[in-house]
C-alpha positions as CSV (number, residue, x, y, z in Angstrom):
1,X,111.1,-60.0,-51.9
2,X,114.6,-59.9,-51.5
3,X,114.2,-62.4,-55.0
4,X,112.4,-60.0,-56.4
5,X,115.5,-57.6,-56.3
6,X,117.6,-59.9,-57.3
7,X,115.6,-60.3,-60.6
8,X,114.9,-56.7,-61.2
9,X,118.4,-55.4,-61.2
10,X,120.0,-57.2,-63.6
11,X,116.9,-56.7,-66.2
12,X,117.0,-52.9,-65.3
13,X,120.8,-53.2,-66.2
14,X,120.0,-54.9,-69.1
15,X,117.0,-52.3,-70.4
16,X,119.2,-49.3,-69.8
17,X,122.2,-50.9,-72.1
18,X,119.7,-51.8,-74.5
19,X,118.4,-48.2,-74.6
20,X,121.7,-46.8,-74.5
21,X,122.7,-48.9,-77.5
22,X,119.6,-47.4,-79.5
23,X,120.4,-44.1,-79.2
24,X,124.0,-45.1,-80.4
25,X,122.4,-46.2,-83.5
26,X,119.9,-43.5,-83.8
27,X,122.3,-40.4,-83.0
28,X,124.0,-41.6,-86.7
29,X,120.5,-40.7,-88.6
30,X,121.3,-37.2,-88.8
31,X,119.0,-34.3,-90.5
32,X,120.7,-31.6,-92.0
33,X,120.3,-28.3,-90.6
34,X,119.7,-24.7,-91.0
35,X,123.0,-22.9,-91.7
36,X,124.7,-24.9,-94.6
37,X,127.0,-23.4,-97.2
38,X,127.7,-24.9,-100.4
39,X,130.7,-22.5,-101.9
40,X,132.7,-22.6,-104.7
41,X,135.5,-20.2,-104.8
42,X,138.1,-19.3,-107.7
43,X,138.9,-16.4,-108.8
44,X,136.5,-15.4,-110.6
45,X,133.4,-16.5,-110.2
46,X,132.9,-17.3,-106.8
47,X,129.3,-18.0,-105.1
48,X,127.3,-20.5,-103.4
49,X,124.7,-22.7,-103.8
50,X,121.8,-21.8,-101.7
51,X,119.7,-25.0,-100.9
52,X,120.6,-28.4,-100.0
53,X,118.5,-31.2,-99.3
54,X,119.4,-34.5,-98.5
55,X,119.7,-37.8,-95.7
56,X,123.3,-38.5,-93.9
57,X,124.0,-41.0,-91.8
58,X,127.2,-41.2,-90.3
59,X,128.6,-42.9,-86.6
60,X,132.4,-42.3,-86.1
61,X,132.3,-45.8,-84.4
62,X,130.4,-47.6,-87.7
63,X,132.4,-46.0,-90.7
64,X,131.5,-49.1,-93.1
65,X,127.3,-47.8,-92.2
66,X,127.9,-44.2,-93.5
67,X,125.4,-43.0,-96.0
68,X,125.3,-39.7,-97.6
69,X,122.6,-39.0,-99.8
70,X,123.1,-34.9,-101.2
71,X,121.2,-32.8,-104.0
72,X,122.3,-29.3,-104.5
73,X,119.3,-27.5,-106.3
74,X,121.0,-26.1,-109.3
75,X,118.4,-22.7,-109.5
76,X,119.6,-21.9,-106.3
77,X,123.2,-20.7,-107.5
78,X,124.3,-17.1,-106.2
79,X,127.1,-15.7,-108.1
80,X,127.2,-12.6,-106.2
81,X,125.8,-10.8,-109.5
82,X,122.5,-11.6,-110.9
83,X,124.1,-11.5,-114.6
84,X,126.2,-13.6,-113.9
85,X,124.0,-16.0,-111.8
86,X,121.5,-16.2,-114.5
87,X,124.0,-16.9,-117.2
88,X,125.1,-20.3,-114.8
89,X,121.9,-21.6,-115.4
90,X,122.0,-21.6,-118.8
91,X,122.4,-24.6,-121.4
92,X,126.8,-24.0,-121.6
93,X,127.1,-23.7,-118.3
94,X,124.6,-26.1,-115.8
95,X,121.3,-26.1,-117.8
96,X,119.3,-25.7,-115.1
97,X,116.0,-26.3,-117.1
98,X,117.0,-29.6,-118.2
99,X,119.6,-30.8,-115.2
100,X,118.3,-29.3,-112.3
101,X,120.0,-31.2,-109.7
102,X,123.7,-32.0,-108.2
103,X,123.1,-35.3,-106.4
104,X,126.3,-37.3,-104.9
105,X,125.5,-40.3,-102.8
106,X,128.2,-42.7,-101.3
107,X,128.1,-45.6,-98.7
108,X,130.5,-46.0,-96.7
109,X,133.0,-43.6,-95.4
110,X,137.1,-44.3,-94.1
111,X,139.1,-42.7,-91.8
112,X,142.3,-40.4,-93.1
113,X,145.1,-38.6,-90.8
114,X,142.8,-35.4,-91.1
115,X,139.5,-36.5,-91.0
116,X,137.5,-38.7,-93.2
117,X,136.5,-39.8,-96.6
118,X,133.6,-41.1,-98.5
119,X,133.5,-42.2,-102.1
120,X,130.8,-42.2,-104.0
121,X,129.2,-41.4,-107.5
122,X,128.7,-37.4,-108.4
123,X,126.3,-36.7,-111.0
124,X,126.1,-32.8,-112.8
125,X,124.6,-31.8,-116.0
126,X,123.9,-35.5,-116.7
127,X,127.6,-36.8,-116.2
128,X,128.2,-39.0,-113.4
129,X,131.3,-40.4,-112.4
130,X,133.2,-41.6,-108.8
131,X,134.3,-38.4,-106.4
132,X,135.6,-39.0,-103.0
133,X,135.1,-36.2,-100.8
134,X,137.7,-35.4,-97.2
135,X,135.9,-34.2,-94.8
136,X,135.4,-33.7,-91.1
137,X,133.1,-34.3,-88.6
138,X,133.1,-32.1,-85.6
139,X,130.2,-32.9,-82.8
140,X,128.3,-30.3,-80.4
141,X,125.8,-30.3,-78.0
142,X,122.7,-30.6,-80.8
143,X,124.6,-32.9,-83.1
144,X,127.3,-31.7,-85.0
145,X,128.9,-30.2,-88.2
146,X,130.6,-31.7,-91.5
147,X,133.4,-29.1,-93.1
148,X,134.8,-30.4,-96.4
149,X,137.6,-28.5,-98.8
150,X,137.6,-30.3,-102.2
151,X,138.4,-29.6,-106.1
152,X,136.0,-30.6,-108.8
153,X,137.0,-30.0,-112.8
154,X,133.6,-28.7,-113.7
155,X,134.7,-29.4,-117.6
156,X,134.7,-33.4,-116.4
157,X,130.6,-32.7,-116.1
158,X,130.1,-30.9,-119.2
159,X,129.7,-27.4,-117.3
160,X,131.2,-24.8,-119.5
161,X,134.8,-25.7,-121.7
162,X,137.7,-25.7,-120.9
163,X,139.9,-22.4,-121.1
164,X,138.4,-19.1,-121.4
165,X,137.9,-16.5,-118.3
166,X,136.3,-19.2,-115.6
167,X,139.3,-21.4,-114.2
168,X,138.3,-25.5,-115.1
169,X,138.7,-26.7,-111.0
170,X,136.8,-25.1,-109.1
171,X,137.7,-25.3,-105.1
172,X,134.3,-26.2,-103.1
173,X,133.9,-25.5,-99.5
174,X,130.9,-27.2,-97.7
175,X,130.1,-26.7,-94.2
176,X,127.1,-28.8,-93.4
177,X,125.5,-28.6,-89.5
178,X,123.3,-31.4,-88.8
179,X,120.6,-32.6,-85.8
180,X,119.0,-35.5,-84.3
């Protein structure tokens, strides 16, 4: 008997490590939650981006095994105004008919002194070209939530030309809550 226990601490030692280390690498497989907001904000237009789909992975203890994986559905653009919103979608501006879709995916992510970064390739309207984007990461008690403040020169994607009315850099603001 007393053998026994001598055996069966040390493997229950060993199967609670073991399971602890699992949920280590499965709390980084995150699924994005309800409450996103994809914003861009200039002075005029402003408006968001209503759905977002996509698969993150991210561990503050494994940077180098960070994947992001985004698509912003391009007919789900709210201008505030449905003229407005409606003229977005059309061929100058995003085409949504024939680009419906802004996908970024990056591997990988570094830490800065305010956060974090990942670099990747953004595509939109067709165009696709590296982006990094700051962000960062801010866990709770269901998982946590990704906040990012970033410029993107919408005429470097083909969306509109440059000059006129609509500024060419647009200021995005993502806040992205996410579960296990």
């Amino acid at each position: 008997m007393e053998h026994m226990k001598k055996i069966t601490i040390p493997v229950a030692f060993a199967a609670i490590i073991g399971l602890s280390a699992f949920a280590v690498i499965s709390g980084s497989n995150w699924t994005i939650d309800d409450g996103y907001s994809v914003k861009f904000v200039s002075e005029h237009p402003s408006g968001e981006f209503k759905t977002l789909t996509g698969k993150v992975v991210f561990d503050e203890k494994n940077l180098d095994a960070a994947v992001f994986g985004v698509t912003i559905d391009v007919g789900s653009i709210d201008c505030g105004n449905d003229m407005m919103s409606s003229h977005a979608l059309g061929e100058r501006w995003f085409d949504a008919a024939k680009y419906p879709a802004i996908i970024f995916v990056s591997q990988g992510a570094t830490k800065t002194a305010t956060g974090y970064e990942t670099t990747g390739k953004l595509t939109m309207k067709g165009v696709t070209k590296d982006f990094t984007i700051p962000f960062t990461f801010t866990p709770n008690e269901t998982g946590g939530v990704f906040t990012g403040k970033f410029d993107v020169n919408r005429v470097d994607f083909g969306v509109g030309s440059s000059g006129g009315k609509v500024p060419d850099v647009m200021n995005m603001e993502i806040t992205v809550p996410v579960k296990n």
